[in-house]
C-alpha positions as CSV (number, residue, x, y, z in Angstrom):
1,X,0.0,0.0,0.0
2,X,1.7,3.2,-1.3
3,X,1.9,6.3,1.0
4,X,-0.6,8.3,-1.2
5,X,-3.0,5.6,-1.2
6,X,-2.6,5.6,2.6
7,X,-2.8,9.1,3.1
8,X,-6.1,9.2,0.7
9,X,-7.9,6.8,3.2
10,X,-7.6,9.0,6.5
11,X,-8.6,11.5,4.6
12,X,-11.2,10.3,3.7
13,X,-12.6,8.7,6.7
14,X,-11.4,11.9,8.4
15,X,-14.5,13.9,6.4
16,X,-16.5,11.0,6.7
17,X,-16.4,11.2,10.4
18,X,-16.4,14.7,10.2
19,X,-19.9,14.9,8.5
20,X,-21.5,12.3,11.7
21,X,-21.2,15.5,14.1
22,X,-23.9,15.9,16.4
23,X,-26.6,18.9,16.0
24,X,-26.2,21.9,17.2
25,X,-28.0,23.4,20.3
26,X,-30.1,26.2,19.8
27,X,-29.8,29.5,21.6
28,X,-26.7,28.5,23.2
29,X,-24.9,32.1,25.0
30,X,-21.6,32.5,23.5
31,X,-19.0,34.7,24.6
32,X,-19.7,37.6,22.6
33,X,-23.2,37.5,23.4
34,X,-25.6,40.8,24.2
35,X,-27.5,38.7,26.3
36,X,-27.5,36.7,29.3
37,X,-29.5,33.7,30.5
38,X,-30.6,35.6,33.8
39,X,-32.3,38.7,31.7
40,X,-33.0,37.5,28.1
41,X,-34.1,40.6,26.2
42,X,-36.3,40.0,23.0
43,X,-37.5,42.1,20.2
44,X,-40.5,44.3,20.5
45,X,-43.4,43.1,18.7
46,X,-45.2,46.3,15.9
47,X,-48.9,46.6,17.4
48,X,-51.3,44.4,15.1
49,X,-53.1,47.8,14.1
50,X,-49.8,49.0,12.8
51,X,-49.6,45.3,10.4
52,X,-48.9,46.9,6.8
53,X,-51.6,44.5,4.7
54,X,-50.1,42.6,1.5
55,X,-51.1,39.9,-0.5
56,X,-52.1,36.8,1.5
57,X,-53.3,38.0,4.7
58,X,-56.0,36.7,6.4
59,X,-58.1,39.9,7.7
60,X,-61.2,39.4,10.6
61,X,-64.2,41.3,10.5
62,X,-66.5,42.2,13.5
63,X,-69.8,44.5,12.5
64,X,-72.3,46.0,15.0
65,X,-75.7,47.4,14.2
66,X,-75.7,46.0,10.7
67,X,-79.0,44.0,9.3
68,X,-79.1,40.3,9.7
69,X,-79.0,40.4,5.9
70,X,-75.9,41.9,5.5
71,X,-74.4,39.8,8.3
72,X,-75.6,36.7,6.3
73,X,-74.0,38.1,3.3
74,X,-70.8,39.2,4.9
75,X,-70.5,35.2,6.3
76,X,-71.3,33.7,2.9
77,X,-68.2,36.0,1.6
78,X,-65.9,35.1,4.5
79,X,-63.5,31.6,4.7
80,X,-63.8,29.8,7.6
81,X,-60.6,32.1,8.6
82,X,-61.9,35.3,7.7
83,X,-61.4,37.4,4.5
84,X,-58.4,36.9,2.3
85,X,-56.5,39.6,0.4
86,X,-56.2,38.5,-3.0
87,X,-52.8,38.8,-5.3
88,X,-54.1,42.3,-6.5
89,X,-54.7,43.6,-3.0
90,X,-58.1,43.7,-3.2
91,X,-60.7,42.5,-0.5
92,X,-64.1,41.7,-1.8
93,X,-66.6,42.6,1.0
94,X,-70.9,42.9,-0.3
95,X,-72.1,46.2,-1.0
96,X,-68.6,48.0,-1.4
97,X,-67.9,45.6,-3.6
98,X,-63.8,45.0,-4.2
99,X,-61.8,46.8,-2.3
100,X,-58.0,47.9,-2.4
101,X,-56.7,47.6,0.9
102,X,-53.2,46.5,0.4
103,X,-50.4,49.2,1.7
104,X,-53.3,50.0,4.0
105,X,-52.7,49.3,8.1
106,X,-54.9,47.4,9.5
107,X,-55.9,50.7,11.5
108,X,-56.0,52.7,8.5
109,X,-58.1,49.8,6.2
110,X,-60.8,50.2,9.3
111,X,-61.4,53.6,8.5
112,X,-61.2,53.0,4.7
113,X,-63.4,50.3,4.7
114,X,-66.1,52.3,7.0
115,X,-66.4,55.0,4.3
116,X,-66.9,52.9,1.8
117,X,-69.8,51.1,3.5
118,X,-71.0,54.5,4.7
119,X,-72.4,54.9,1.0
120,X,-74.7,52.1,1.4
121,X,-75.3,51.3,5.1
122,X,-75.9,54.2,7.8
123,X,-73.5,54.1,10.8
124,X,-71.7,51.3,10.2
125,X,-70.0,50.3,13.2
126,X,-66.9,47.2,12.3
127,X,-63.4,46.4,13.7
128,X,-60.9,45.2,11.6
129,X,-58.4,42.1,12.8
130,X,-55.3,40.4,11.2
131,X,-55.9,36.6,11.9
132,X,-53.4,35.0,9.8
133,X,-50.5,36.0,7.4
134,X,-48.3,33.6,5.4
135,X,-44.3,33.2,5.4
136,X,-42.4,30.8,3.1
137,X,-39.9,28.9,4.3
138,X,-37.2,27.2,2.0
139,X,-33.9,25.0,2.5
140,X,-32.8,22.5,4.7
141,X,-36.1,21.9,6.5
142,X,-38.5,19.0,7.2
143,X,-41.9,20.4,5.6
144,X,-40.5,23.6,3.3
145,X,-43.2,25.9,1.6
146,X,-46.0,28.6,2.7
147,X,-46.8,28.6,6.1
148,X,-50.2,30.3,7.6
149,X,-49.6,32.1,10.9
150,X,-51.2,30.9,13.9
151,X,-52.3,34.4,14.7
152,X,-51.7,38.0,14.4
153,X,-47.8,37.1,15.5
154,X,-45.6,34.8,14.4
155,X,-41.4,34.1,15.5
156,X,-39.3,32.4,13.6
157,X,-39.0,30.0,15.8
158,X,-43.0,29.7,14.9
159,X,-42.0,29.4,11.8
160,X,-39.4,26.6,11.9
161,X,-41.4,24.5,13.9
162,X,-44.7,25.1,11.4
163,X,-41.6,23.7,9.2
164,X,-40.9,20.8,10.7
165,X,-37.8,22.1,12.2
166,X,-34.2,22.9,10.7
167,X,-33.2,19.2,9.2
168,X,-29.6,17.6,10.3
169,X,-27.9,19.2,6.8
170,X,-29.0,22.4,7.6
171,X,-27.2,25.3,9.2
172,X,-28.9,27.2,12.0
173,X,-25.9,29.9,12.4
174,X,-26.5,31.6,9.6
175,X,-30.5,31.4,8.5
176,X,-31.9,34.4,5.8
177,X,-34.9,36.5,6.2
178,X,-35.6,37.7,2.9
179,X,-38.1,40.9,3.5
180,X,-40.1,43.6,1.5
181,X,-39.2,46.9,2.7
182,X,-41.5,48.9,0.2
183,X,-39.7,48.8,-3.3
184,X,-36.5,47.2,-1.8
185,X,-35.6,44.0,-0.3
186,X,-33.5,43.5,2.5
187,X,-31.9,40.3,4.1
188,X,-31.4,39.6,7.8
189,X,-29.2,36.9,9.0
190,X,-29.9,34.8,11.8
191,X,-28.0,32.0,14.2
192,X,-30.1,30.4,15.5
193,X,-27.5,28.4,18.0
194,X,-27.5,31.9,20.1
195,X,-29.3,33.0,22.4
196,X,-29.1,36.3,20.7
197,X,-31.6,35.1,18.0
198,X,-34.3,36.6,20.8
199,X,-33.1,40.0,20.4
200,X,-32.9,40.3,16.3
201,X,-35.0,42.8,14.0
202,X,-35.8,39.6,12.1
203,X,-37.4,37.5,15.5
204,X,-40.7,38.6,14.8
205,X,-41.9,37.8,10.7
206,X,-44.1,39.8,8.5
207,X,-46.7,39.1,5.4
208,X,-44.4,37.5,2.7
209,X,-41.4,37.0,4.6
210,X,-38.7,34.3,2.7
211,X,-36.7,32.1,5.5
212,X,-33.7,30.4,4.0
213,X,-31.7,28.1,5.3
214,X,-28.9,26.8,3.8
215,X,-27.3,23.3,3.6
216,X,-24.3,22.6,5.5
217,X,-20.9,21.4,2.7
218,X,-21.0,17.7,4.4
219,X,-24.1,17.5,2.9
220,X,-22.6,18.2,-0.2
221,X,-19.8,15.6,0.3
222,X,-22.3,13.2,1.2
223,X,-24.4,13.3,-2.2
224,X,-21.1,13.2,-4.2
225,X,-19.3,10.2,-1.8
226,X,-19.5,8.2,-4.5
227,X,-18.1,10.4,-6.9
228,X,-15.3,10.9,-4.6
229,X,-14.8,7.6,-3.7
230,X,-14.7,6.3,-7.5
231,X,-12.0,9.3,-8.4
232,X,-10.2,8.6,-5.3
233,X,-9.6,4.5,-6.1
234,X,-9.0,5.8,-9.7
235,X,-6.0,7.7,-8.7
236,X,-4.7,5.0,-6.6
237,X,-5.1,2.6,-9.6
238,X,-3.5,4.5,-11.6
239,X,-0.4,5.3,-8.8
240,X,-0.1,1.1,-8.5
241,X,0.2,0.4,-12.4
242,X,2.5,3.5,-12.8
243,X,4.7,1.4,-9.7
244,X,4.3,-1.8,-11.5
245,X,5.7,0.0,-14.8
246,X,8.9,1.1,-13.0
């Protein structure tokens, strides 16, 4: 057995070994860290009313003083989650017909809404809700795709496990929120192995958030091990014929 050939096999099962690491913990306090396990600080949550409506969201209505007839037709128009805002960003609601609401706050889209109703119903009295908004979550999880939230809030850590949680090839120190920040785009990074994850801009998603993780490289020796293996007993094949030849 030639030196090379030797020297080929710990390296490999060095990687090999390598890639069989446990998981990592989450919210682990590292040295650097801004917070500490006695006083965790977290994120402050925006106030539902001030929820900027997009495309997606899942909006609640609650009417007083209104005729049983529109309240029938305002439940016949409803899901069994409320009132979704279609691609366009338009609500369809009876009487006022469709509505353009995305853009709109939710406090501001109570007001709006109110108006428009005011031109066919007297007084109308209503309170506008965000029950649900979607995310989409991508990479190395369990269950990727678009996620509903379970309320008016949702963490990322809502998220992940609405995702199945981050899978064994995935990396947790350096997840992406992808958000729309009018006509821009902006991208948070997250690690989710510190405890600092508690404290980021990015803890609490909005409508249309994109959460990325990304594969860690063993996973990419792993799907090419037998590519690597084949080149690897090539080149010794070809180092004990050249030997042979001497």
């Amino acid at each position: 057995m030639t030196k090379t050939f030797k020297l080929s096999v710990i390296l490999l099962s060095a990687i090999i070994l390598s890639s069989c690491g446990k998981r990592l913990i989450y919210f682990q306090e590292k040295e650097n860290s801004k917070n500490k396990y006695s006083n965790i600080e977290i994120a402050k949550p925006e106030s539902p009313r001030d929820h900027i409506i997009q495309a997606g969201d899942v909006l609640g209505f609650k009417f007083n003083t209104i005729s049983s007839e529109l309240a029938n037709e305002l439940k016949t128009a409803a899901s069994a989650d409320g009132y979704l805002i279609n691609e366009n960003g338009t609500l369809f609601l009876p009487y006022a017909g469709s509505l353009s609401i995305s853009g709109l706050t939710i406090k501001e889209s109570e007001a709006f809404i109110k108006k428009e109703l005011e031109k066919y119903i007297v007084n109308p009295q209503l309170e506008v809700t965000l029950n649900s908004f979607r995310v989409t979550i991508l990479g190395e999880v369990r269950v990727p795709g678009i996620k509903m939230s379970p309320g008016d809030r949702m963490t990322i850590i809502d998220a992940l496990s609405l995702a199945g949680d981050i899978d064994i090839d995935g990396k947790r120190n350096n997840i992406k929120v992808i958000r729309q920040a009018g006509d821009k785009k902006t991208v948070t990074f997250i690690d989710m192995s510190s405890v600092d994850v508690f404290k980021s801009d990015a803890y609490y998603l909005k409508s249309n958030d994109i959460i990325y993780v990304e594969s860690l490289a063993k996973k990419a020796f792993k799907e090419n091990i037998v590519y690597i293996s084949l080149a690897t007993t090539l080149v010794n094949t070809f180092l004990i014929i050249a030997n042979l030849l001497k």
